[in-house]
C-alpha positions in Angstrom: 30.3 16.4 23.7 31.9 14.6 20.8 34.6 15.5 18.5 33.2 14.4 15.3 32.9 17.1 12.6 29.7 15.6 11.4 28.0 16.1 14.8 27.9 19.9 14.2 26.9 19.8 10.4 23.9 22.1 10.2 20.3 21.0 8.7 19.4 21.4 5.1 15.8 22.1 3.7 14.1 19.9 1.2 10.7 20.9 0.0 8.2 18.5 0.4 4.8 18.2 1.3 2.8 16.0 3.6 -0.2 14.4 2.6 -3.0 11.7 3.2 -4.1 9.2 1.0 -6.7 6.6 2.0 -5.8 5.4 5.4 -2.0 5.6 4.9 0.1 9.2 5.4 3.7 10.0 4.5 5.9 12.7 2.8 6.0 14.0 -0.6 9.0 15.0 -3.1 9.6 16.5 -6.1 12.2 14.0 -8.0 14.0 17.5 -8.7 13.8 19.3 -5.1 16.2 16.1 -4.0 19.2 17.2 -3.0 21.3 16.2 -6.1 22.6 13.2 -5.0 19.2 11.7 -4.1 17.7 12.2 -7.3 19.2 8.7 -8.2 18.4 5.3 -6.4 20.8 4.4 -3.5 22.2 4.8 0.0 22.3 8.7 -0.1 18.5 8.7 -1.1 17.7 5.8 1.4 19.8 7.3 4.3 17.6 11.0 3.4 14.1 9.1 3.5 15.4 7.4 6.8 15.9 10.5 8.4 13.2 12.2 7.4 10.5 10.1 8.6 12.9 9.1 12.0 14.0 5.7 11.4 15.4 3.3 12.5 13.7 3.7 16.1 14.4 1.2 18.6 11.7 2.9 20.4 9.5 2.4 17.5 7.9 5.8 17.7 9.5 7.8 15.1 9.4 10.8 17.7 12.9 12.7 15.8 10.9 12.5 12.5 7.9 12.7 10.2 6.6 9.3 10.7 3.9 7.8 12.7 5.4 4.6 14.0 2.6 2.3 12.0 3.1 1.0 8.7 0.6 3.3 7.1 2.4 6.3 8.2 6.2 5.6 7.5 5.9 6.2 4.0 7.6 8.3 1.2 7.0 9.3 -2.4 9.1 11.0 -5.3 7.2 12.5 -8.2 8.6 13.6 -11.5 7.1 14.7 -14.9 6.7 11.4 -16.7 9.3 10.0 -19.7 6.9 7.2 -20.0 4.8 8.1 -23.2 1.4 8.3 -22.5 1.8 9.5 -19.0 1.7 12.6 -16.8 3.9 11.7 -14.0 6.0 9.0 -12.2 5.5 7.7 -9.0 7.6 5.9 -6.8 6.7 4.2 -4.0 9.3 4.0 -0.7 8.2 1.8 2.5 10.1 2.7 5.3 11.5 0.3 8.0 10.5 2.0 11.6 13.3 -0.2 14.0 15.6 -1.2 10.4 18.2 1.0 8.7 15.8 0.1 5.3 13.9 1.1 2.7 11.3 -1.3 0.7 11.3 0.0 -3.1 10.0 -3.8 -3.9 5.5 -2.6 -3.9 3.4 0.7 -4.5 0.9 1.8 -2.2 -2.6 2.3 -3.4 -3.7 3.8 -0.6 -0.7 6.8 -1.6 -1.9 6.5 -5.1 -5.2 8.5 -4.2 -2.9 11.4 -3.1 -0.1 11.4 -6.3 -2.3 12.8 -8.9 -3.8 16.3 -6.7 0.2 16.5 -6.1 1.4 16.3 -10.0 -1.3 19.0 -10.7 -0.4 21.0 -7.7 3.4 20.8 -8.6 2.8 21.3 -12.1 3.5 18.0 -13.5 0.5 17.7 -14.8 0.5 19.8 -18.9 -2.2 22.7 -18.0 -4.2 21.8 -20.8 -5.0 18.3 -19.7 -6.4 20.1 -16.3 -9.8 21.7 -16.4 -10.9 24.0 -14.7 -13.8 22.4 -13.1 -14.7 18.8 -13.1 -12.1 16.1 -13.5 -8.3 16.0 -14.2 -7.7 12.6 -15.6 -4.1 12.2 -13.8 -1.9 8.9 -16.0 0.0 7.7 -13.4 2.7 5.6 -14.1 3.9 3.9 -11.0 7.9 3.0 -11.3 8.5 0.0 -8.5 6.3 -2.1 -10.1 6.4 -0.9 -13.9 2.3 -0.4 -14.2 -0.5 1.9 -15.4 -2.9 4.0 -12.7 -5.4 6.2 -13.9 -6.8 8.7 -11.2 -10.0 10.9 -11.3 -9.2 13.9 -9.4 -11.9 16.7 -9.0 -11.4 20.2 -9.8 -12.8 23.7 -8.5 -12.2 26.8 -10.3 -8.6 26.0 -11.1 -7.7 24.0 -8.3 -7.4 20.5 -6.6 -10.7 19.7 -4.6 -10.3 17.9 -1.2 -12.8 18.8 0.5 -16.0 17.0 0.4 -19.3 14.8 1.7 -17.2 10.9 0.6 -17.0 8.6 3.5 -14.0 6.7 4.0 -13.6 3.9 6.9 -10.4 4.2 8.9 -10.3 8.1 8.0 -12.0 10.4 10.4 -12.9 12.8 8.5 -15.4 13.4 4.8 -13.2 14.5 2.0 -13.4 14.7 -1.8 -14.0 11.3 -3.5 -11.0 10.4 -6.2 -11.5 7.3 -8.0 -8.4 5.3 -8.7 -8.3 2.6 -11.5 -5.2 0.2 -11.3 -4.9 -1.3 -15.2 -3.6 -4.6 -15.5 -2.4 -4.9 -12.3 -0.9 -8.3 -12.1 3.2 -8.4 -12.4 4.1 -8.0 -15.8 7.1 -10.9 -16.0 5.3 -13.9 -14.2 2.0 -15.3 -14.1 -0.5 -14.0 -11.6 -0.9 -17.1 -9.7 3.1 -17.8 -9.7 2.6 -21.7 -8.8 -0.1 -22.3 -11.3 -2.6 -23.0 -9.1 -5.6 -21.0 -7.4 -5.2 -22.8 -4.0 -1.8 -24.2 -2.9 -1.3 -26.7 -0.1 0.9 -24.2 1.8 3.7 -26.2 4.2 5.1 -24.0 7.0 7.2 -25.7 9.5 5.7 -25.4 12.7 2.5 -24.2 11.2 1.5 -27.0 9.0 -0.6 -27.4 5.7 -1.9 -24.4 4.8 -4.9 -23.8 2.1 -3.6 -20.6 0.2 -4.3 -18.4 -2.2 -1.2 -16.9 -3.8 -1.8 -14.2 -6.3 0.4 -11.0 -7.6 -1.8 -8.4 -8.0 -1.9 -5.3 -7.2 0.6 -6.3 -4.5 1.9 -9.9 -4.0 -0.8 -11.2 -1.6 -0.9 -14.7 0.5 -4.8 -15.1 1.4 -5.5 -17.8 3.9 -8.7 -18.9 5.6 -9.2 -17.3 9.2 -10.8 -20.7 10.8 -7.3 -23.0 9.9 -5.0 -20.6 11.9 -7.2 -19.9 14.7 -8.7 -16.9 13.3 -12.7 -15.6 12.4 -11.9 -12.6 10.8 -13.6 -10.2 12.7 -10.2 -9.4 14.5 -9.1 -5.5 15.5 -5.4 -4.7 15.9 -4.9 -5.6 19.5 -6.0 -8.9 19.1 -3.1 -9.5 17.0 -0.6 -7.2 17.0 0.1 -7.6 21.1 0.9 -11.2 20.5 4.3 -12.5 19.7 3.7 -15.7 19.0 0.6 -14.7 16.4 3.1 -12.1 14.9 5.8 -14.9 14.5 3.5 -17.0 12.7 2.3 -14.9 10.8 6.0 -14.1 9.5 7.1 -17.5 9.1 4.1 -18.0 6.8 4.8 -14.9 4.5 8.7 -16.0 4.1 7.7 -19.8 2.9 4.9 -18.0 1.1 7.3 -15.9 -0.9 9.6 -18.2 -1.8 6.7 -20.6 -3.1 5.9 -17.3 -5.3 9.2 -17.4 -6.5 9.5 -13.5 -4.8 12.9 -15.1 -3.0 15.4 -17.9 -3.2 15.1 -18.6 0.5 13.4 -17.7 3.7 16.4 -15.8 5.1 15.9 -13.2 2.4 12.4 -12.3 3.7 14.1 -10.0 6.6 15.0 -7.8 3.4 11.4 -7.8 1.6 9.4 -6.5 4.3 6.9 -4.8 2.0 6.0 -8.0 0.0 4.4 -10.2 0.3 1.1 -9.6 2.3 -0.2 -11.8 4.2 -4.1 -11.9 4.9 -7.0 -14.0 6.2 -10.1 -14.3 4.8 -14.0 -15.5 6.1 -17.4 -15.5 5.2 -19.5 -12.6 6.3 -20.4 -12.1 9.9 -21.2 -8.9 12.4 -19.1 -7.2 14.3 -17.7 -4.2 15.5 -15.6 -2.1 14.1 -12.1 0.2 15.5 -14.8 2.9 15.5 -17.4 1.4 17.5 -19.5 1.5 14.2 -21.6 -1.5 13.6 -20.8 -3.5 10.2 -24.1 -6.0 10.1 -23.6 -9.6 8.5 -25.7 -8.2 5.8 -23.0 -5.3 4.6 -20.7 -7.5 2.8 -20.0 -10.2 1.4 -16.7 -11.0 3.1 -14.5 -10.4 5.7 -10.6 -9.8 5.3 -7.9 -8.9 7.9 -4.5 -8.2 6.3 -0.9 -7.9 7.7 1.9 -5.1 6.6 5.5 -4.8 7.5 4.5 -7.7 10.2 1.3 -5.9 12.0 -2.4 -6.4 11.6 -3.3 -3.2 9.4 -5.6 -0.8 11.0 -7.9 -0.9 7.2 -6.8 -2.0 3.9 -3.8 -1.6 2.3 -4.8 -0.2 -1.1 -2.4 -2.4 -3.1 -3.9 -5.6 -1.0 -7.5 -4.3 -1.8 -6.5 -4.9 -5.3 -5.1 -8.2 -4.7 -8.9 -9.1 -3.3 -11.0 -7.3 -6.1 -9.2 -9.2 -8.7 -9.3 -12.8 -6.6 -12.9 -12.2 -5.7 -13.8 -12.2 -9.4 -11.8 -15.4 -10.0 -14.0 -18.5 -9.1 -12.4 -20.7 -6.8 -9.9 -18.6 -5.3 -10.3 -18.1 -1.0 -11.1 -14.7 -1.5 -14.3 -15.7 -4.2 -15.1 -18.6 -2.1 -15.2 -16.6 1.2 -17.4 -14.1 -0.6 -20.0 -17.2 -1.3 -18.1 -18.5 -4.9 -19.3 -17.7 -8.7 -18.5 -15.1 -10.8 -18.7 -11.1 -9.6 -17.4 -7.8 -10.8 -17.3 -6.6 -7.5 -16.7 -7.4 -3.8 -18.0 -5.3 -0.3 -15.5 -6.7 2.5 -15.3 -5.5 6.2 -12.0 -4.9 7.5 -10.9 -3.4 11.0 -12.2 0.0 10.3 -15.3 -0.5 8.6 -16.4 -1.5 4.9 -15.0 -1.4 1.4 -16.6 -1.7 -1.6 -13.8 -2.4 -4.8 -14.1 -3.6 -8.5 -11.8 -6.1 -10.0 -11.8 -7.7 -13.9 -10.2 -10.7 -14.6 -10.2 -13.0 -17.9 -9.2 -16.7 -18.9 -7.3 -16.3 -21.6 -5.3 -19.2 -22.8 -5.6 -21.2 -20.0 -4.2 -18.2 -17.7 -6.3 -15.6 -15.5 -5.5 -12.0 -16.9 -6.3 -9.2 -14.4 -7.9 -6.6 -16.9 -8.5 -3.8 -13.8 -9.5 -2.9 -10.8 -11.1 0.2 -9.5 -11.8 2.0 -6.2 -12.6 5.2 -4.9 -10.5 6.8 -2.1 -9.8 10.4 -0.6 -6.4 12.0 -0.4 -5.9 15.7 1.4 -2.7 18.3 1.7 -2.0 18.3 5.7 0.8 20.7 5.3 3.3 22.0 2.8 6.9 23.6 3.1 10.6 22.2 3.7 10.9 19.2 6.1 14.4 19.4 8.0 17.1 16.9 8.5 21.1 16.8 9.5 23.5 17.2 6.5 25.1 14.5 7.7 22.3 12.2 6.6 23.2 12.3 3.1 27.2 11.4 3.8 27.5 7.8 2.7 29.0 5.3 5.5 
């Protein structure tokens, strides 16, 4: 037994609701439903998120809390009407550390994106007159971290969100309803995309060596590297990766020199507190194998293949946010990512990842001697798994 007063505070109720999007899962919030003192960024709203999803686990389960103990379900989001002109609701994005005391606000996540818009219109933050009754609701989403435009398609059925449906997503079990997502101008708005200048850098990582790279910020800041020079042929599942240390070290190391050669930090001690960004991900021509499932994917299915890493494992998919990232540097000539997918120019790109296929769209310009990424587009599913209050210790919202 202990004597601390805070040991016996009783649990609070916060409405939320927990949802899938794409291949990722995590928590939804109502900017307003906050407890007051979360409604505004810092350690009270960081401490609530923590708790809420169970972190940090040195067990790395999550078990006293909503989260999954993967990447793709230790996530949270708070939505509010939007005071962006133009837009119906504001999304932000929070990635949360499963063995760290941290939250990432530094990325979105795209694959959450195909789950924000059936929310807003749930939750009323959607006008009623811009919701038909049947057919589309046209959701402008304005996401906050990263300050950018996201346009979702989100079908309707007699007055309500549709999620059910015959659209096929790999790395999600089941068929659900299809909602396209279009990212506009998805590179960072206050630095070039390519942040060196160049499509391909000669990467230097001590203890790694020369690395070709691809370094591009869009969508998500993104480090593509070719499979074959670290060892790699892209047709890698999880456990080929993520049980091995000394890959996952790597693999690190490379990210933190990668982001301070993207200008993202001064140093590579500050990578420890930018786990969200960058990605790091490998890329290879096209080639067969099999997938998480045990599905086939046939040489002939796509025209690339691409493994990606986030919050330092081998992602069971594609992060939506790094799918981006490859639509827009597939359509770039002479980027890894185009050149993997046999070079030229393309408006869109088919590339197999651990759990199957993905077919996404990507736009990009010369303008001025600069690449512009105009859009990219993809089509995801997103689905309500349960709705209510999610509990958690007052004392979670004391500051230390």
């Amino acid at each position: 037994m202990t004597n601390d007063p805070r040991a016996h505070m009783p649990q609070i109720k916060v409405a939320a609701t927990y949802m899938r999007g794409g291949t990722s899962k995590g928590v939804f919030f109502k900017l307003n439903d906050l407890p007051k003192a979360a409604q505004v960024a810092g350690e009270v709203r960081d401490n609530l998120l923590l708790r809420v999803i169970g972190s940090p686990d040195p067990y790395g389960k999550q078990t006293d809390g909503m989260g999954g103990a993967t990447s793709s379900t230790s996530k949270a989001v708070i939505l509010s009407q939007s005071e962006q002109a133009g837009h119906d609701v504001d999304y932000l994005f929070g990635q949360i550390s499963i063995d760290k005391p941290f939250v990432d606000w530094s990325g979105n996540c795209g694959n959450l994106t195909a789950a924000v818009g059936s929310f807003a219109i749930t939750n009323g933050l959607v006008e009623a007159d811009r919701v038909p009754q049947n057919g589309f609701a046209t959701v402008r989403i304005w996401q906050a971290n990263i300050s950018k435009t996201i346009i979702a398609r989100v079908p309707m059925s007699n007055g309500e969100v549709q999620e059910t449906g015959d659209f096929e997503l790999d790395g999600v079990t089941f068929p659900a309803a299809e909602v396209r997502v279009e990212f506009i101008d998805p590179a960072a708005g206050d630095s070039s995309m390519f942040p060196t200048g160049n499509l391909v850098d000669d990467l230097e990582v001590p203890g790694v060596g020369s690395l070709k790279a691809t370094m591009i910020n869009a969508g998500i800041p993104t480090i593509f590297l070719n499979a074959d020079q670290i060892g790699y042929t892209g047709t890698e599942l999880q456990g080929a990766i993520n049980g091995d240390t000394q890959a996952l070290k790597m693999f690190e190391d490379i990210r933190a020199h990668g982001a301070v050669a993207m200008g993202l930090i001064a140093s590579v001690e500050e990578a420890e507190a930018r786990q969200h960004t960058p990605k790091v991900a490998f890329v290879a021509g096209p080639q067969a194998y099999d997938s998480s499932s045990g599905k086939r994917v046939d040489e002939g299915d796509i025209d690339l293949l691409v493994r990606a890493l986030s919050m330092g494992q081998l992602h069971h998919a594609m992060m939506g946010t790094a799918a981006v990232a490859i639509s827009i540097a597939s359509a770039i000539p002479g980027t890894l990512v185009n050149l993997a997918a046999g070079g030229g120019e393309r408006d869109s790109v088919r590339f197999g990842h651990p759990s199957g296929t993905l077919k996404v769209g990507g736009q990009a310009s010369l303008e001025q001697g600069e690449w512009t990424a105009k859009k990219a587009i993809m089509s995801r599913s997103a689905r309500v798994l349960m709705e209510g209050t999610v509990r958690i210790p007052a004392d979670s919202l004391l500051v230390n």
